[in-house]
N, C-alpha and C positions, 0 to 999 in steps of 0.2 A: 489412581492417585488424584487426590483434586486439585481442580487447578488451583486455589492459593498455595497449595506445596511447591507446585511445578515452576510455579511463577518464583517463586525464593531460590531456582536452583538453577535459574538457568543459566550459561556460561557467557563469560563476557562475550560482544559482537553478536550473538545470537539475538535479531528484531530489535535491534538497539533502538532507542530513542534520543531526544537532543532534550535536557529539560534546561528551561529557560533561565536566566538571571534575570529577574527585574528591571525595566527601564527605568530611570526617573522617571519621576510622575511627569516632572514639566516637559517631559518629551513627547505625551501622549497628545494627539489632536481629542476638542472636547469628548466625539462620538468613545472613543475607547478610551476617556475615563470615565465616564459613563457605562460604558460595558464593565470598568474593574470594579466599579461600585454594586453592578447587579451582582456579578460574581462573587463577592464578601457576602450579601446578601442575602446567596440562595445559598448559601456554601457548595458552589458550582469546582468544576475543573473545567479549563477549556481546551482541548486539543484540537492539533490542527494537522493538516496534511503537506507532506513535503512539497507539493501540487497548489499549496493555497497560496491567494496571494499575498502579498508582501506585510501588507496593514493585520490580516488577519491574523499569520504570523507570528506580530510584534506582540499582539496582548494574547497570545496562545502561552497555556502553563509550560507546555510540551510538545514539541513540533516530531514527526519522525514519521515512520508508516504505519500503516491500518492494523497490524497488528500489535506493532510493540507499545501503540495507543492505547486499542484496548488492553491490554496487560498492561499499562501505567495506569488506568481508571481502577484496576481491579484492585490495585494498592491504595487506593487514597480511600478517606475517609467522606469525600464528598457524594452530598443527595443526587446532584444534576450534573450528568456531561453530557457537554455540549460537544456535540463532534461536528468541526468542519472539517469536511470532507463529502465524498459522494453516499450513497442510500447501503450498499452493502456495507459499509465500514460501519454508520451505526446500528445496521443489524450485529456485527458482531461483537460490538461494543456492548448491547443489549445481553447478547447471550451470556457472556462472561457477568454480566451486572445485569441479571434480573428483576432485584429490587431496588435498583437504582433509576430515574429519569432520566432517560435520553432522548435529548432534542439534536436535527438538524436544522441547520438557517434556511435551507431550500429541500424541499421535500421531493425536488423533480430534480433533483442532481444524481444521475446514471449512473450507468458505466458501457459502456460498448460489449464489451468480455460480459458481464451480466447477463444484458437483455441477448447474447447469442445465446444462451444455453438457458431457457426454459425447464421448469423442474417437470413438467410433461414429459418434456420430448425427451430428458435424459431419464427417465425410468421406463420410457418403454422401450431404448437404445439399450437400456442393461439389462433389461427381459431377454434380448436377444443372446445374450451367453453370461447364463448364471455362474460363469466361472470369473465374470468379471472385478477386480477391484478397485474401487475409482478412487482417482486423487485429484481432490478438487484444489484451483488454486485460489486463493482466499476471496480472489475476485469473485464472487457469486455469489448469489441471493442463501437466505436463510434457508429457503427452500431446499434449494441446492445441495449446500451443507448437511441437511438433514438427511438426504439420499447417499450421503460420501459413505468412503470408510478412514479415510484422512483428510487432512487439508493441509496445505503444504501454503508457502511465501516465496516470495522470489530468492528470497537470502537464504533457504532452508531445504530447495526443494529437490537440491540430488541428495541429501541427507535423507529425506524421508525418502525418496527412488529406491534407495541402495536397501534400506529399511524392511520395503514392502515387501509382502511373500513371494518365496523364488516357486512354489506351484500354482500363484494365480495369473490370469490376463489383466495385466495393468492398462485403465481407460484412463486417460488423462482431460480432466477439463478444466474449463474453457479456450484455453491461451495453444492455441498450436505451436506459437513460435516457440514460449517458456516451453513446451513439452519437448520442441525437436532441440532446444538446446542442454535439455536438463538427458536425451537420448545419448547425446554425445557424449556426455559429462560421464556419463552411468552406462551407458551401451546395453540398458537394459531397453528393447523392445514395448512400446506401448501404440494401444490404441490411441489419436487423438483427436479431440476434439473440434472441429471448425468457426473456432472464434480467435477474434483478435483485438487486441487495443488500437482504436483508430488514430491513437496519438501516434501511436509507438510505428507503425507499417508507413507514416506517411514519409519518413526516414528513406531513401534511396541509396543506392549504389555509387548512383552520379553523383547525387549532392552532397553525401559523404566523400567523395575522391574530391569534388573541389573543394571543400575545408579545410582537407589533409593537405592538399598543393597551396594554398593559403597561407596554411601554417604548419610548414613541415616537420618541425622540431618540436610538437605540442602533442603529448600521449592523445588519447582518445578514449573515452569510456562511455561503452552503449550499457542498455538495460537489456535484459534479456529480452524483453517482447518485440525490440527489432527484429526484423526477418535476418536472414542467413546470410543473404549478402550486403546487409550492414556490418554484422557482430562479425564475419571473417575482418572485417577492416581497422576493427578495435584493437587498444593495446589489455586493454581490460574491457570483462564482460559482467558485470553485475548487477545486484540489490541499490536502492538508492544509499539504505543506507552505509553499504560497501563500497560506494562512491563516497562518500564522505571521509571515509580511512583512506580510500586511496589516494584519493586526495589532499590528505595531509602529511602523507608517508611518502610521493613523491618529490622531487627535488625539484620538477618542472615548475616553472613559475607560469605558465600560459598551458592551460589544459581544454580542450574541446569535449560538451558536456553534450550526450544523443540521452536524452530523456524529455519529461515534460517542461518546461520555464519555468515552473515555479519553484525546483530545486534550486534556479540559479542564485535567488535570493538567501536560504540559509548554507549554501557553500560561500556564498560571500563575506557571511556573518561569521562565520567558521574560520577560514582561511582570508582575512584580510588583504595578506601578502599577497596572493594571487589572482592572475588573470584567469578568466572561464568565459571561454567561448561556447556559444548556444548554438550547436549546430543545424544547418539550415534544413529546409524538405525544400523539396519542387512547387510550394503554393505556399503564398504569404499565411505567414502566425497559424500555420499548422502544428505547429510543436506546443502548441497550449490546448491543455484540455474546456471542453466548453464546459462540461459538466461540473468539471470543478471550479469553472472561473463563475457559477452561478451562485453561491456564497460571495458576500458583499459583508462589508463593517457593517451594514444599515439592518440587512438580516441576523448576523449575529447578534446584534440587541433586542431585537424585535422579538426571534424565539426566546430570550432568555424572559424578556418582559411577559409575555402571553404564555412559556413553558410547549410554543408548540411550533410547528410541528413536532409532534413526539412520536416516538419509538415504539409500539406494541407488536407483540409475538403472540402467540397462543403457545401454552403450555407444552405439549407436546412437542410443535416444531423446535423449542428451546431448549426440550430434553434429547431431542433426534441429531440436532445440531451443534449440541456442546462436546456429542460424547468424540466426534472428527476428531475436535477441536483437540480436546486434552490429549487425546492421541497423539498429535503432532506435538503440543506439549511432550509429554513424556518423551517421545525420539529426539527430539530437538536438546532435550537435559542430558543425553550420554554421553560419556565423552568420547 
């Protein structure tokens, strides 16, 4: 099924995205109305990542995560997206929209979960038992992708567990935590990988019990790439953007948020009504990604004005790496 089909069918809360209402203009500082004017200009789209920060955000078409982005670009009629966010997200933006431009603001914005799993090292890990079947989680290079035989999200990913064939060995990469919690979920048995989000592990035991004793009466919601003994502490364990419904579907007025900082700003925007507390780690402004704080307003002009850094694949790795893709697609549309 190709993915424009899959994309018309998929069911609400599945990779959801947040699409924006327009600021007044007089609200914009000059640099981003400046950026709205490139954007009419190139007839651009601009997304952003729940992880960006706040400014970047405001003049984003579409805020939400890496994948329901790209599935919003694949809908629109525009030549240029601009994805702020990290280097795999506009690969996969790419792949979905190959005759589309895609530029990032910073061309050195990682991922920790990425740069663990090299597409080397995981093909000659699956050499080792060709009964292997890998589920990659979106976090990973194009590379990557192309070696899967799924790719899964965090909001998606005991779906597609429950999904995979019950005669092969399930390898799960990158994310060991997403895998041991996506284990529990599903009790299905996988090999896992030894990567992790350095945002997400910097999250403790201790520093979580003192926020809970802080604020006792305030839910708690990790992401899954906390380790284990975070997520036991939570009242909820999800997707970010499964924090965002939870979010709003609570009665708490004062919620404690275990994910990256830069969600705090569009659950603010979201839920007005409510307090969110940013919970701590053991080392000052650990909870912020670097990678993603390396998108700036000044970069998001700058590639749209120059059109670069840009997004190129070669052929093949884009025909190797879509076919995961739609795959997850299609599991992800059943009901």
């Amino acid at each position: 099924m190709p993915v424009s089909d899959v994309l018309e069918i998929l069911p609400p809360g599945v990779d959801r995205f947040e699409v924006r209402k327009p600021m007044p203009r007089g609200q914009f500082d000059p640099l981003s109305k400046e950026i709205l004017g490139l954007k009419k200009k190139l007839n651009a789209v601009i997304l952003a990542h729940n992880y960006q920060v706040a400014e970047i955000q405001d003049v984003a078409d579409y805020v939400g995560d890496s994948l329901g982005l790209s599935q919003q670009a694949a809908r629109t009629s525009a030549d240029v997206i601009v994805f702020c966010g990290v280097h795999f997200m506009a690969e996969t933006a790419k792949i979905l929209n190959p005759n589309k431009i895609v530029v990032l603001p910073d061309k050195d914005a990682g991922c920790s979960l990425e740069q663990s799993c090299p597409a080397d090292k995981l093909k000659a890990f699956q050499a080792t038992n060709p009964n292997f079947y890998t589920i990659a989680y979106i976090n990973c290079s194009a590379a990557v992708k192309a070696l899967s035989d799924v790719i899964c999200t965090s909001g998606n990913a005991v779906k597609i567990v429950h999904a995979s064939p019950k005669d092969r060995d399930l390898l799960f990469v990158p994310d060991e935590n997403l895998g041991a919690w996506v284990m529990e979920k599903t009790g299905r048995p996988m090999t896992l990988w030894r990567g992790d989000c350095y945002v997400h592990v910097e999250f403790t035991h201790a520093s979580i019990m003192r926020i809970r004793r802080e604020f006792p009466d305030a839910p708690l919601v990790a992401h899954p790439e906390c380790t284990k003994a975070v997520r036991m502490l939570a009242d909820e364990v999800c997707s970010t953007e499964k924090m965002v419904d939870f979010c709003k579907r609570t009665p708490a007025k004062q919620i404690i948020i275990v994910t990256e900082a830069g969600m705090l700003h569009r659950l603010k925007r979201e839920c007005p009504d409510k307090v969110f507390i940013p919970a701590p780690t053991d080392n000052c402004r650990c909870n912020e990604c670097r990678y993603m704080k390396m998108n700036t307003l000044e970069k998001v002009y700058n590639c749209m004005a120059d059109l670069q850094p840009r997004i190129e694949l070669d052929p093949e790795t884009l025909r190797r790496a879509r076919l995961p893709i739609e795959r997850m697609l299609e599991i992800s549309a059943r009901p």
